[in-house]
N, C-alpha and C positions, 0 to 999 in steps of 0.2 A: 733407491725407492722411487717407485712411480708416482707421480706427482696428478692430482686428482683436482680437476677445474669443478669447481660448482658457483649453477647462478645463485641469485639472490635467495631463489624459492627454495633451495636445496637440492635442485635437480643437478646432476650431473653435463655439463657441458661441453661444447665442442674443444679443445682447446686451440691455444694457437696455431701450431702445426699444423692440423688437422682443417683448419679455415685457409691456412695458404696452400696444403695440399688442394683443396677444392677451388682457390683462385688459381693455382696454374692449369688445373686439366679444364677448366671453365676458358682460361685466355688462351689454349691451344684449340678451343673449341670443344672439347672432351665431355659428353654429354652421359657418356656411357651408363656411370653409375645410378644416373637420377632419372627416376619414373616421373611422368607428368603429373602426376596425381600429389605427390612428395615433392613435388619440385621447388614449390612457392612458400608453405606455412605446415609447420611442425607446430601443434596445438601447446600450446604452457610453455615454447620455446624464448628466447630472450629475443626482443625488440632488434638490438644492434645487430644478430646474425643472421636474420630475415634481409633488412635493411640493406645490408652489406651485401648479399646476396644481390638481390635487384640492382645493384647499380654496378654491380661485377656485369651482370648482363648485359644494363645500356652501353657497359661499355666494346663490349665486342657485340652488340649488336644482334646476340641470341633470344629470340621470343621464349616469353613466360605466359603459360596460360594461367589466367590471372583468375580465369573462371572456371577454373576444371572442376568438378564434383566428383568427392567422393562415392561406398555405396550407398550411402545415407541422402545422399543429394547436398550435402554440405561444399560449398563451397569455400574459398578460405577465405574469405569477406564474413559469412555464417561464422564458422571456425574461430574468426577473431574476435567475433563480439560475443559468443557463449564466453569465449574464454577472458571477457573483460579487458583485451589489448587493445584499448582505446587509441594508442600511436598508429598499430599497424592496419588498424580497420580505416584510418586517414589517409595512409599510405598507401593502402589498396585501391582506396576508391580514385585517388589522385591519380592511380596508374592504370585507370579501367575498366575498374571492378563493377560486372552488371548488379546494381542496387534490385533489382525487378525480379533475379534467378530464387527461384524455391527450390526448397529441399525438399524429402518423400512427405514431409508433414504439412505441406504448405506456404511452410515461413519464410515471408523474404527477411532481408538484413533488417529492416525499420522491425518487423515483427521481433526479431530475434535481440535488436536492443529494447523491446520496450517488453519484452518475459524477462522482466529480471525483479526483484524487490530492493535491488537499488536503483533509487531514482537519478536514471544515468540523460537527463536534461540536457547535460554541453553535448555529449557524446549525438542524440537527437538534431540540438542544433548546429551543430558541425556538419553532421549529416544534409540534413538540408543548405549548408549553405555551400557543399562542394558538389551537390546536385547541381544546385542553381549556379554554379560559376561554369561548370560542362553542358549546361543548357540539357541537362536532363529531369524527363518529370520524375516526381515521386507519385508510388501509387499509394497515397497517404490511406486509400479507405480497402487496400488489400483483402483478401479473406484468404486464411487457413485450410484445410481439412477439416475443420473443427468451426467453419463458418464465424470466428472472431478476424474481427480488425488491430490495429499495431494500438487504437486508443482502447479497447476493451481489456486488451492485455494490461497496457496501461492504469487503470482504472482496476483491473484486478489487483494489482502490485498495488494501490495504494501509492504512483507513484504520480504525485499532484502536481510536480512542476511540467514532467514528460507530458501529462495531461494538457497541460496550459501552452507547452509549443507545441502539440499535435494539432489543436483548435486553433492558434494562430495560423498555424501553414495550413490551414481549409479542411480538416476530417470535419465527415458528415455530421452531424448528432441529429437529423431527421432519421436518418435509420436509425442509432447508437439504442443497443439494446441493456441495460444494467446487467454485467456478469449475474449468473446465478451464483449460490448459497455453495452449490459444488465447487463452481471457477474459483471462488474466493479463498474456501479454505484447499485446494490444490496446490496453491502458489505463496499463501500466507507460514510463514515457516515462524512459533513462535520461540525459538531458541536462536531466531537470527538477531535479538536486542535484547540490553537488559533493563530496558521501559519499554517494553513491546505493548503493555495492555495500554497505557496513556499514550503511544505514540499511534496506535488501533483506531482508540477512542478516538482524538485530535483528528486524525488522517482520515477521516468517514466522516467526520463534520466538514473538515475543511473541502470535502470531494462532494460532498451534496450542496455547501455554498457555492462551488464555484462552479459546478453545473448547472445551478439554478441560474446562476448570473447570465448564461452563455446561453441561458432561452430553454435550455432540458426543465420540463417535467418528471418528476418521478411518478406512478403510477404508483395502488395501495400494494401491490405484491412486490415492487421495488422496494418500497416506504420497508414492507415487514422483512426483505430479507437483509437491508442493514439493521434493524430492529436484532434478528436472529441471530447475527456478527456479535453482538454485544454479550447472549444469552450464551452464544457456543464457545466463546474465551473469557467469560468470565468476567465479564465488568458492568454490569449491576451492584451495585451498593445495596445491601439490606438496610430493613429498618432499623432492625437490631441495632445498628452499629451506631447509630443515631443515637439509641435508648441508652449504652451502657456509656457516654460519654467516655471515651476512649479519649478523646483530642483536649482534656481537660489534663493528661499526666503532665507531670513535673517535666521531667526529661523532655519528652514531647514539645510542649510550650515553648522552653528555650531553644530548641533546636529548631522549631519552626520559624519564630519568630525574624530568625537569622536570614531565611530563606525568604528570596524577594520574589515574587510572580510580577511588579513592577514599582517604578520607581518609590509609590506612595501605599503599598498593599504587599504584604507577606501571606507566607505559607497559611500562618495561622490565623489572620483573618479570615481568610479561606475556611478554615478548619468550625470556625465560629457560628458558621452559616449553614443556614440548613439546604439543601443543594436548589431551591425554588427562590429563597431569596440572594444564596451566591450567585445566581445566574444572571440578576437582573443589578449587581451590582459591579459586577468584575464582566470587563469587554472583555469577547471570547477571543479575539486579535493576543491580548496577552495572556489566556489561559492556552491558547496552541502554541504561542511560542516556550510558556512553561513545558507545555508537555512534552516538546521535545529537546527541551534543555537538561537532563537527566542531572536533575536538580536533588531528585528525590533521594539518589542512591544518596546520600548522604546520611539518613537515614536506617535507623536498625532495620531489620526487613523485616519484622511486623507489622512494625510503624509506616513504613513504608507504602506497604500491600494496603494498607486499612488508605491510607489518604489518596494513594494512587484512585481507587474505586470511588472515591469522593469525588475526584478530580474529574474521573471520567462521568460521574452520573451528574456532575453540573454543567461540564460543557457539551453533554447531549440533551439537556433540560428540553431545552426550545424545541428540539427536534421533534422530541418524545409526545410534547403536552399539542403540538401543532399538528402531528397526524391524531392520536389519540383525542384531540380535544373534544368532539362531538359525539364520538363513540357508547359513552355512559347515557348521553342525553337520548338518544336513537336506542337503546338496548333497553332503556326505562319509557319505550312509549312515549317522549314528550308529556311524561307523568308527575314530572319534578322540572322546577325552574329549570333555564341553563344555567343561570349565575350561582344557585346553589349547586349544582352539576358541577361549573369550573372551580366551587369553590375546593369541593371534596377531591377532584382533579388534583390540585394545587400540592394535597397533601397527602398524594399519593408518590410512591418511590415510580421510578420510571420501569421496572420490571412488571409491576398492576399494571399503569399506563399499556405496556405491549399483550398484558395478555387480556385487557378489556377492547384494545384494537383487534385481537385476535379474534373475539369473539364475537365482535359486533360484521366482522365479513367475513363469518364463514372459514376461518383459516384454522379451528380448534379453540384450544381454551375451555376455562373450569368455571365461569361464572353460571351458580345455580340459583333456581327459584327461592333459596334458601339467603340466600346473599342478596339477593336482586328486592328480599321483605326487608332485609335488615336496611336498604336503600331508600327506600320508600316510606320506612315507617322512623327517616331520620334519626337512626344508630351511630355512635360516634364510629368516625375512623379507623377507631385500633381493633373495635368489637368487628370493622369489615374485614378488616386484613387481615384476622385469624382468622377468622372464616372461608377467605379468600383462599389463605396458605395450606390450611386447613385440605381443604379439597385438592387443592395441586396437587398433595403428596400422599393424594387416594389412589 
């Protein structure tokens, strides 16, 4: 019976034979079989038979085009890094590989590691540091077909570290324009985690702090289209959820209790707060590193879903009340205090928040003359937000 080599992925592979067949017509010089184009990198093939290849050739001294492009314009530098073979995309660049070639869509290799939604950061800084040991530049602020840079791509994927060595090794952010509402959910795949909405949440907070840091402005139509990230996957927390005390069940309690967000504070103090006082009590440093510590699946999956959305609507608190804060004040004419304004702010869910920012510049939104008395003429809270809801779902 024939004996059937497979790699690790399941793919069918060369066998042995078949690799020393190809070392001896390779040491007679035997070039016949292999097209230049096939010659260097077979896409999802295994590290060691690439490898092994190349140094078959330094040894008899046979040139490999190391840049040849497919019809796609793919190169096999491109080719490695769609395909996630972090080894041989090393291995290329060690032996040559022009970092600067695009393919028909524009993307150099930097572009092509940094379109991915894993945040492939070593693979980034490897990259640049076997640029920099060949004394080759990087063209860190590139542009596509599609006029993005390798940080936008970056910044679309949510991927915060690639972002933070992209800005170290010099991308611009005086040009840096904020992906659009399209770029974002093109590349967002929500079936790629299973805390995708807390790790969403988390990962938009932590890309607008660290942007701010690094001197970026966000503008009010950036502000609204992470605002719309929140609305188009689903992580707004209703009031509701608040009213029916849900985080008071038996089960709940104890399970939470277990669960640490850090050393001196659990799940369910967490759970105890209403998302304006959890925000000013719990550093957001340890609510993102919760969110991506998939702490929660432990958890039945209602329970789950309900505090996930808690989780997210406190550690976008600040965000929320910071663009929206003046909004109501300007919408009512400076016809009401500010301080009664931020007080009514305070006790609003962050879903009000985005569509009273909405409204206040033009961008849509349901606030009417009817809502805007009940404002005025100091109505509680809950008599606004049906009112509020009320209208939305006209």
């Amino acid at each position: 019976m024939r004996r059937i080599i497979k790699e690790s992925n399941g793919r069918r592979a060369s066998s042995p034979m078949k690799v020393c067949r190809s070392e001896i017509r390779l040491s007679s010089g035997c070039l016949a079989p292999y097209r230049p184009k096939k010659i260097i990198f077979v896409k999802k093939r295994g590290f060691w038979l690439q490898k092994y290849f190349l140094e078959i050739n330094d040894e008899i001294q046979q040139t490999v085009h190391v840049n040849t492009q497919d019809k796609k314009g793919n190169t096999p530098l491109h080719l490695a890094l769609q395909a996630d073979h972090q080894k041989i995309a090393e291995y290329l660049l060690e032996k040559g590989a022009n970092p600067h070639l695009t393919n028909a869509r524009g993307l150099t290799a930097l572009h092509a590691i940094c379109n991915d939604q894993k945040d492939r950061h070593a693979l980034v800084k490897t990259f640049f540091k076997i640029c920099k040991a060949k004394h080759q530049l990087v063209q860190v602020d590139a542009r596509d077909n599609l006029d993005r840079t390798p940080l936008q791509l970056a910044v679309a994927n949510l991927s915060l570290k690639t972002v933070d060595v992209l800005l170290k090794h010099g991308a611009d952010l005086s040009s840096f324009v904020l992906p659009t509402m399209d770029h974002f959910c093109e590349v967002l795949n929500p079936g790629s985690m299973s805390n995708f909405k807390s790790n969403l949440a988390s990962s938009a907070m932590e890309l607008v702090e660290l942007l701010e840091k690094k001197g970026y402005e966000l503008d009010r139509k950036e502000a609204l289209t992470i605002m719309a990230l929140f609305a188009k996957y689903g992580l707004f927390q209703k009031s509701k959820d608040l009213e029916e005390r849900w985080y008071d069940d038996e089960y709940l309690a104890k399970k939470a209790k277990k669960i640490k967000i850090n050393s001196s504070q659990s799940l369910y103090d967490l759970l105890q707060l209403h998302p304006q006082d959890a925000a000013k009590q719990f550093a957001l440093s340890d609510l993102f590193k919760f969110s991506h510590s998939k702490k929660l699946r432990y958890l039945h999956h209602s329970y789950s879903e309900a505090c996930t959305a808690h989780l997210c609507e406190t550690l976008s608190r600040r965000f929320f009340l910071r663009w929206a804060g003046n909004s109501l004040w300007e919408l009512l004419h400076h016809r009401m205090p500010i301080l009664c304004c931020d007080m009514i702010n305070e006790g609003l869910m962050n879903e009000d928040l985005r569509n009273i920012y909405q409204t206040h510049f033009g961008f849509g939104g349901f606030i009417s003359r009817e809502m805007m008395q009940l404002l005025l003429h100091g109505q509680n809270k809950k008599m606004m937000l049906t009112q509020m809801r009320t209208e939305k779902n006209k």
